[in-house]
C-alpha positions in Angstrom: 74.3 109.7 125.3 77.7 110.1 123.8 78.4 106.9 122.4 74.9 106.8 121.2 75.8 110.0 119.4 79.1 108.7 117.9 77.8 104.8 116.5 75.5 106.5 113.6 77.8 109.5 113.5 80.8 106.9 113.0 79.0 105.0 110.3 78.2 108.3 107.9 81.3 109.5 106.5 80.1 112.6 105.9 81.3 114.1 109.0 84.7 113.7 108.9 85.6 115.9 111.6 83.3 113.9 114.4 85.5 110.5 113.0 88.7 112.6 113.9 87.7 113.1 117.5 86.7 109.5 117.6 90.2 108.3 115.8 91.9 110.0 118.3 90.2 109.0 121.3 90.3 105.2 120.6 94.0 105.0 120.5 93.9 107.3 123.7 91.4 104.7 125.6 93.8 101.4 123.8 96.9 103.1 124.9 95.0 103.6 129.0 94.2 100.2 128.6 97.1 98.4 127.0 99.2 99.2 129.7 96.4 97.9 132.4 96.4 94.7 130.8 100.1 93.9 130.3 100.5 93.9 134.5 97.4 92.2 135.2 99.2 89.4 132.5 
């Protein structure tokens, strides 16, 4: 329900405080991630 929220919310810049939360949780997730793929390399 989330993400569902956050794709239409994303794409209308006139909430710029909903593409903060999203800005800062992407580089949170790439950052969880990043280090998950460099062992599994």
């Amino acid at each position: 329900m989330f993400l569902s929220s956050l794709i239409p919310v994303r794409t209308k810049p006139s909430r710029p405080q909903v593409q903060d939360s999203s800005h800062v949780q992407t580089p949170t997730m790439m950052v969880s991630i990043g280090p998950h793929l460099g062992e599994k390399q």
